[in-house]
N, C-alpha and C positions, 0 to 999 in steps of 0.2 A: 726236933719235934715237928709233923706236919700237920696241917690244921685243912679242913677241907670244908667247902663252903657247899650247901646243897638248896637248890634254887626251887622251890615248889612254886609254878605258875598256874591259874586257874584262866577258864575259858569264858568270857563275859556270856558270849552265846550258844545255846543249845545244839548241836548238831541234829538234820531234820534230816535223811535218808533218801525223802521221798518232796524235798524243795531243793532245789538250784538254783541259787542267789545270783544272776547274772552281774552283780554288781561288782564279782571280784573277778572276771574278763572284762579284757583291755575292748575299747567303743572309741570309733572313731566318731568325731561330728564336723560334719563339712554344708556351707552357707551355698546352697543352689542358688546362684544370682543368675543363671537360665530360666529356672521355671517360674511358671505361675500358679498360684493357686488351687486351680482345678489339673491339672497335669498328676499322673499318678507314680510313674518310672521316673528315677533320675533321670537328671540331661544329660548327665558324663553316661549312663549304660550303666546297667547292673554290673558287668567285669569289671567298670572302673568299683566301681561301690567296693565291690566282693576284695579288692585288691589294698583298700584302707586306706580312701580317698578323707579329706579331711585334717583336723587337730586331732591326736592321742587324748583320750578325759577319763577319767574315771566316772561314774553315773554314781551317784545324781550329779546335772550338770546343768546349770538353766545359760539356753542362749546366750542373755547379755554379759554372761560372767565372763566368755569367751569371747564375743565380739562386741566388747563395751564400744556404746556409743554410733551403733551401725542400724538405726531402725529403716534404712530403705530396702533390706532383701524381707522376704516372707516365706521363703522355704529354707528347711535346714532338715539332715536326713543324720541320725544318727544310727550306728551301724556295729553288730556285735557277732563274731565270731563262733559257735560254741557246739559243742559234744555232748550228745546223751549219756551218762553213768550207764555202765552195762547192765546192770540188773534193771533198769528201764523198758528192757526190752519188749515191746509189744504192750505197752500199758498207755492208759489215757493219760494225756498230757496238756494241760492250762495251763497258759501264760496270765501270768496276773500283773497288770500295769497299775503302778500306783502315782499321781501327781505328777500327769502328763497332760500338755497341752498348749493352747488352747484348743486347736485343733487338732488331729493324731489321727494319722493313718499309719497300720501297721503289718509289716511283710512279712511272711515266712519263705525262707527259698522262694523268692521274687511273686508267691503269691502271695495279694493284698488277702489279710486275716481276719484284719476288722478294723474300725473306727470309730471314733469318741469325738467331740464336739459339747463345746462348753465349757471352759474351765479346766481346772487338771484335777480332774477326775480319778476315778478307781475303776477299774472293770477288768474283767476277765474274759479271754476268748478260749476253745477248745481247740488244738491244734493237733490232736489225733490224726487226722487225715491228711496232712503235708510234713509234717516233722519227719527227719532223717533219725532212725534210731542206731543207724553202725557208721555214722560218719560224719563230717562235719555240717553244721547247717546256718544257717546266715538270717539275722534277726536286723530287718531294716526299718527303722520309727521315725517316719514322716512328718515334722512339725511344720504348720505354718502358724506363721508368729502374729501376735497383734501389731496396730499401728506403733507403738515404740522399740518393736525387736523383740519382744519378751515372750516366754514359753522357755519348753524346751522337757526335760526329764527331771522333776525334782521333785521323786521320790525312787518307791525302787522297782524291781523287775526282774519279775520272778517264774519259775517254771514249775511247777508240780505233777507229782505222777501218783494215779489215783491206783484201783484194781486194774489185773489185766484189760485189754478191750473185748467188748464185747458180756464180764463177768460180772453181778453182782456183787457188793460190797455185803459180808455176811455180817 
């Protein structure tokens, strides 16, 4: 007699088509104890950056979890890897940052996108005009940390693609 087990698994979360969860690519985060404050480029170069300078983390990830007990550096750059879905192609695209900071400056293929200050914050930038839509592109998140180390990504980070560019939403 054979008996046969059949596994029905259900999905906790909705699949969104038109969001890209950056949080299930692999993010480097590495402590610039070069720079300072005002400085906008890593110290090591963008090629080192692009090459996956840094700790392996998964995001969300706040600084001190990583370098417990290290409050004398105040830059740390986290860094993410990732590919437009083909059906992307030529649509408006927003990154939406969630529970980032305290400071945040943030790159798309090495240009700065935008900036947040205050807390960790929510905001969204339009990244239509520098996103690679047929090839790989490089998302670099500039924290400089308060007096005890602390900051860093501790929420999430996200990409949306709205109508084509240039098209009203009917």
């Amino acid at each position: 007699m054979a008996f046969g087990l059949v596994l029905i698994a259900g999905c906790s979360h909705k699949f969104d088509s038109n969001v890209l969860d950056l949080a299930f690519y692999q993010w480097n985060l590495w402590q610039d104890a070069e720079a300072t404050p005002d400085e906008g480029a890593p110290s090591c170069g963008w090629e080192d950056m692009h090459r996956g300078k840094g700790k392996l983390v998964r995001i969300p990830v706040l600084v001190q979890d990583q370098f417990p007990g290290d409050g004398g550096a105040e830059v740390y750059w986290y860094h993410c890897r990732f590919t437009l879905p083909e059906d992307w192609d030529e649509r408006e695209v927003t990154l939406n940052l969630v529970g980032v900071g305290p400071v945040t400056e943030v790159f798309l293929n090495q240009d700065q996108v935008g900036s947040h200050r205050g807390g960790e914050g929510e905001f969204e930038i339009d990244v239509t005009d520098v996103i690679y839509y047929t090839r790989d592109n490089h998302l670099a998140v500039r924290i400089v940390s308060s007096d005890q180390g602390t900051g860093g990504i501790g929420g999430s980070i996200t990409l949306s693609s709205e109508n084509p560019v240039g098209e009203a939403l009917q």
